[in-house]
N, C-alpha and C positions, 0 to 999 in steps of 0.2 A: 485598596482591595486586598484582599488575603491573597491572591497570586503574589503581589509586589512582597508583602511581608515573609513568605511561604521563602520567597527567594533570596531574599536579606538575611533570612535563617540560615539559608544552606549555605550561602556564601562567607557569611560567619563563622559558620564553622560551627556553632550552635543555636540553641531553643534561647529567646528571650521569653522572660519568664516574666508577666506582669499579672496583677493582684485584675481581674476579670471576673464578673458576676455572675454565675450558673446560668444558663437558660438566655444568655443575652450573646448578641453577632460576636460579639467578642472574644465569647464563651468557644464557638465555632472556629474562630481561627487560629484559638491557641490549641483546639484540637488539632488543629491542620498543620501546625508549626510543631506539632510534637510528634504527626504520622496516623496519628488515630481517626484515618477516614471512617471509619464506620463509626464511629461516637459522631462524630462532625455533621455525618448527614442525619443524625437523630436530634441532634440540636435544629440543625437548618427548617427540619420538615417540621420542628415543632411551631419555629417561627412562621414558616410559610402558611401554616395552618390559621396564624393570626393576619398574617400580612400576605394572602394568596399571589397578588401583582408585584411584589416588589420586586423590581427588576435587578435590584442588588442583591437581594439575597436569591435569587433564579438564577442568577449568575454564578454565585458561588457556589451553590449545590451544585451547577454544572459542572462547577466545575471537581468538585470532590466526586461524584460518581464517575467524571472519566480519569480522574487520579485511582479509581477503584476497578477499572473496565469496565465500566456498565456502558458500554458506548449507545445502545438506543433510546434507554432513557434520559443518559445525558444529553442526547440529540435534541429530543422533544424540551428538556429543560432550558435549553442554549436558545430554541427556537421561540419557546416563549418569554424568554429574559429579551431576546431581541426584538420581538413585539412592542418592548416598552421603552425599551434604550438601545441605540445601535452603540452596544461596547465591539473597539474594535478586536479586543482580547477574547473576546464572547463569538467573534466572526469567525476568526481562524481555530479556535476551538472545536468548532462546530463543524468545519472545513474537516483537523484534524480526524473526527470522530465520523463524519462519514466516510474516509477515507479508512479509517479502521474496519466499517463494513461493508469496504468492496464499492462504497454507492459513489464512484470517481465523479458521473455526471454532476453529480449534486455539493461535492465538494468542488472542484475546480473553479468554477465562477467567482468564490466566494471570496476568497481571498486578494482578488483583482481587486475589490471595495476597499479593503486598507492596506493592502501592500506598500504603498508609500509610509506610513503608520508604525508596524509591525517593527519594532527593533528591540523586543523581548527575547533573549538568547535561549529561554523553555521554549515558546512557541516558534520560534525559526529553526530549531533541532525537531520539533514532531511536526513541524510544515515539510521539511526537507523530504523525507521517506516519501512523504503520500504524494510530492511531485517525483519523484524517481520510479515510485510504482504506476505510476498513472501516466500522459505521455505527453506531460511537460517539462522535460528534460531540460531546456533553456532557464524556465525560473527558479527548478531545482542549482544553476549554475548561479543563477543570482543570490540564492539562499547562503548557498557554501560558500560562496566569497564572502557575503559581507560577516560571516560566523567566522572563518579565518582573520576580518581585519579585527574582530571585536575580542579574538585571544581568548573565544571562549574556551573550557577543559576540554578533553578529547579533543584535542587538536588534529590528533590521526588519523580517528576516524571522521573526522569533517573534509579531511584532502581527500579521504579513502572516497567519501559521496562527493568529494568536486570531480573527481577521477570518471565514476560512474557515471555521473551526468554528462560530461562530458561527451563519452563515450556510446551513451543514450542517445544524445543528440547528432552525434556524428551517425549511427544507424538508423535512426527518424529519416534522418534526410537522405540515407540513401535507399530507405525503402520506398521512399514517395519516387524518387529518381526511376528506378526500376521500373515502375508503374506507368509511368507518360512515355508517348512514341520520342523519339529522337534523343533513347539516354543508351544509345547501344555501345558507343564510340567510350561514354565513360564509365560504364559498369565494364565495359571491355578491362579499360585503363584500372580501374580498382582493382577487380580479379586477378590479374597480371601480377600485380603490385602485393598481393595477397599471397599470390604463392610462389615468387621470388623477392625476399628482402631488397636483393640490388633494382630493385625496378622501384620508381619512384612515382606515387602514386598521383602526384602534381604535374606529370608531363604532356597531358591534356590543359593544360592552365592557358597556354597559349590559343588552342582552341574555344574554350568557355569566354575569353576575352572577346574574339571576333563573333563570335555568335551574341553575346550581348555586351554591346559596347558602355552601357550602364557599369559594367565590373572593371575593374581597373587593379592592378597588380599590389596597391596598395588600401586594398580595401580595406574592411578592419572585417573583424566578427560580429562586429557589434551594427556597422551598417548591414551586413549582407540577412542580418536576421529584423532589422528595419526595416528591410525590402521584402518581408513577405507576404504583405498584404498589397503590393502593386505588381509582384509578379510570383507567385503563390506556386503556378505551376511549371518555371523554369527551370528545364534542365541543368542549363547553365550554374544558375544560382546553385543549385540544391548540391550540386556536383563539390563545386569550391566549398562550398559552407560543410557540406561533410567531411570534407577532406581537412580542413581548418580543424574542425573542431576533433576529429582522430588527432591529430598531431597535437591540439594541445593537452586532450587526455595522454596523450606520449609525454612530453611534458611535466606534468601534473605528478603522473606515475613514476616519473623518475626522481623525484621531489618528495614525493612520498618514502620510496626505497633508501634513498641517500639520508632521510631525516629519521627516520623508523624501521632500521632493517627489520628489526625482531618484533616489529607490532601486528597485535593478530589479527588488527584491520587492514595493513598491508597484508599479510601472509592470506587472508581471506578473498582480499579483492587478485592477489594471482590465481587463487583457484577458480574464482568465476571467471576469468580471462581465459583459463583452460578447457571450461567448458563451455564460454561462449564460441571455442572454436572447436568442438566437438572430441574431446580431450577427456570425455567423460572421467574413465578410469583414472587418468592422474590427477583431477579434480579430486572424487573420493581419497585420493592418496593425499592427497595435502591435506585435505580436512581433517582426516584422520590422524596426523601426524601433528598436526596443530593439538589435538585432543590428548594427543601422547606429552605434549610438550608444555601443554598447561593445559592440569589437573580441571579447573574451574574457569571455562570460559564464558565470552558473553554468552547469553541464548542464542544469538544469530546465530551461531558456527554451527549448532547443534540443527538447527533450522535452516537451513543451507545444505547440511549433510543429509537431511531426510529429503532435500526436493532431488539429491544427486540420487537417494538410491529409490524415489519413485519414479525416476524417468527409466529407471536400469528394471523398474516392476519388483524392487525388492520391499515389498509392502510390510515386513516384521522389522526387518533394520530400520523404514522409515517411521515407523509407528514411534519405533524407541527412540529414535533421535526427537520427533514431534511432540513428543510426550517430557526428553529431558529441555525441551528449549523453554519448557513453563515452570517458572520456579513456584508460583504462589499457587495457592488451591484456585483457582478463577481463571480459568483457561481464555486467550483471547481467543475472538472470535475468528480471527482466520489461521489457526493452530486444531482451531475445531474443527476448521471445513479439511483442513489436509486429514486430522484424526479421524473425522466419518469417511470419509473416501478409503483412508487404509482400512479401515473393519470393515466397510465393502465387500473392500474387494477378496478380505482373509475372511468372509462369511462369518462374522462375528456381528450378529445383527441385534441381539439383545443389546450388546454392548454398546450399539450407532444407538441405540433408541431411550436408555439412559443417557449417553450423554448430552443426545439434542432434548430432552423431554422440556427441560426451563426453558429452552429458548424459544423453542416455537409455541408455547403459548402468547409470547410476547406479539402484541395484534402489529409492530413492526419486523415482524423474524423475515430473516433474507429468502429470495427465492431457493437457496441450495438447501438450505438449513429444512425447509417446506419438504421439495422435493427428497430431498435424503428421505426422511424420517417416513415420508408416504409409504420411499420405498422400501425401509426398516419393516414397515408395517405389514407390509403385505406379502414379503418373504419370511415373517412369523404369524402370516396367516389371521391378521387382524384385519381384514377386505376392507369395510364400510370406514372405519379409521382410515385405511391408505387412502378411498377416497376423496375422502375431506382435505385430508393437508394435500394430495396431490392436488386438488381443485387449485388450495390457495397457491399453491405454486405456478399453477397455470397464470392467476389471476393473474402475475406478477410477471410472470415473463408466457404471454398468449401465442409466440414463435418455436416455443423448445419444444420439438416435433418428441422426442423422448417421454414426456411426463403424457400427452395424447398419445400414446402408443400403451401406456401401462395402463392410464386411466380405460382405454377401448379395453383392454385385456380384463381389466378387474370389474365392469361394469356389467360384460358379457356373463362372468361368473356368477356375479349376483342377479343375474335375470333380468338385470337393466337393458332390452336389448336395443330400444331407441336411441340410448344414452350412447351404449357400446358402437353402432351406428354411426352416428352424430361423431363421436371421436375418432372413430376410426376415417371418417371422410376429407378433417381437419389434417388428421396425423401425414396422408397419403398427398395433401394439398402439399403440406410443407416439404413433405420429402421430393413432390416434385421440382419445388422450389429450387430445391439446394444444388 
């Protein structure tokens, strides 16, 4: 497959260079081996035009359009290459790319089909993200491990995502804890332990022992997260197992510090530490200082610094940081959802409406991407336009009491008054709802 080749390129260190026939698969992956995604898929789509099924070549244009960002079409390409062939490279792809569109339900399952399978060091690097984002923190810890034993590059920042997972998991588990009667005694005990370093946040251990005699002093991490499909809603459990897994993200981080003082995947993951502990201000101060200290960082930093100054509602600092985390012309698609939100909110509505205009013609465009652009429309006074895309945004999510509150407001105006009606009665359901 042109992934395997694509990788034997990079790891080489260069392009092999073989005598291949214009217009033949071959032809395609030595554009892919040399970067020329967009020749690549004009080869592909030429063959595909002969050979519409072949699930090899469906494969490979999937895979060159999510090499390009087209995450929706690749989507639909991945879906029908899998129609014909269950590639398991083709599965977590396809995982990967919905995971690029926010669509987590649709990704998560999918990669349970070959996760035994999966020990391609490309796709276990864009597997990793979409479990960290989404709220499988645990196989995010599987991913990063076995990428730490296999030495693949960025080593730093593969600790920097075992640190984060870790640390995701350790907060999963104590939010479920929160939630069920009988966790007062150890959210007591965490809180405590939060905001006195000498208090040690395992001194209920003794406790969680006796309440379930199942746990045992020498448990591992690895059974206590076995155990949560026989006892899912244990305090007990959830207590230990969060508190494990904090300390080995403690661990982890100092592993990271000791091997990468001056890496800017360490220096990044202290800043989210500071603001996961509401540290805002010296979050932005680190980011910032990271920016002073190398000229040209990854995009993350820059995109990390625009989520610090949209929580602060600094919508022009975050625009610019959103804007520099995109090096190529082809904006990903959740760079777009943070950039519509900032023109939002800075009443730059021409400018939300070019920039979603391609997307939402696509008959897969996400619900925000819908709803923005309605609203683009309708705050430049384009009504029966806002209508339409607000409808497809309803379609897609028929609960978002917001998109029935604008649609009753724009429907009234155009004399729709049944319509306005009808929405407005929805709108008033939901809001009782909530």
């Amino acid at each position: 497959m042109i992934m395997v080749l694509l990788l034997l390129a990079v790891l080489s260190g260069g392009i092999l260079h073989a005598q291949v026939a214009p217009g033949s698969f071959e032809a395609a992956g030595e554009s892919v081996r040399q970067g020329n995604y967009a020749l690549a898929e004009v080869q592909l789509r030429a063959l595909l035009a002969q050979r519409p099924d072949s699930p090899e070549t469906l494969y490979e244009m999937g895979l060159v359009l999510h090499l390009q960002g087209k995450s929706l079409e690749a989507i639909r390409t991945f879906e029908k290459a899998l129609k014909q062939k269950r590639y398991p490279d083709a599965v977590a792809l396809l995982a990967v790319n919905f995971c690029r569109t926010e669509r987590f339900d649709r990704a998560l399952p999918l990669p349970e089909e070959t996760k035994a399978d999966i020990s391609d060091p490309y796709i276990l690097s864009a597997l990793g993200p979409c479990y960290l984002e989404s709220s499988k923190p645990l196989d995010a810890v599987l991913i990063y491990q076995k990428l730490s034993r296999l030495g693949t590059p960025r080593q730093d920042e593969n600790q920097a995502n075992l640190v984060r997972a870790w640390f995701d998991a350790s907060r999963q588990s104590f939010d479920k804890l929160n939630s069920l009667p009988g966790s007062l005694r150890y959210m007591r005990t965490i809180q405590q332990a939060r905001m006195d370093p000498d208090l040690d946040a395992r001194s209920a251990f003794s406790d969680a022992y006796r309440e379930a005699p199942y746990l045992k002093p020498n448990t591992s991490i690895g059974e206590l997260i076995e155990q949560i499909d026989s006892h899912p809603k244990d305090p007990a459990r959830l207590y230990v197992l969060g508190v494990l897994c904090a300390k080995r993200a403690s661990q982890e981080f100092a592993v990271a510090e000791e091997r990468w003082p001056n890496s800017i995947s360490v220096r990044r993951l202290t800043a989210e530490m500071k603001a996961s502990q509401e540290d805002i201000a010296g979050a932005i101060q680190e980011y910032e200082q990271i920016l002073v200290t190398f000229p040209d960082p990854p995009p993350g930093v820059h995109f990390s610094l625009g989520n610090m100054y949209t929580s602060r509602l600094k919508w022009e600092k975050a625009l610019e940081q959103y804007r520099l985390a995109e090096s190529g012309t082809r904006l990903s698609m959740i760079s777009m959802r943070h950039i519509s939100e900032c023109l939002s909110h800075l009443g730059e509505f021409e400018a939300q409406r070019e920039l979603l205009k391609d997307l939402i013609v696509d008959p897969d465009a996400p619900f925000w991407a819908l709803r923005d652009f309605g609203e683009a429309e309708q705050d430049t006074g384009h009504r029966e336009s806002a209508v339409r895309y607000l409808k497809r945004a309803s379609s897609l999510r028929p609960d978002d009491e917001s998109v029935h509150y604008r649609l009753s407001t724009l429907c009234r105006k155009l004399n729709q008054q049944d319509l306005a009606a009808k929405e407005l009665i929805i709108y008033q359901r939901l809001k009782t709802k909530r």
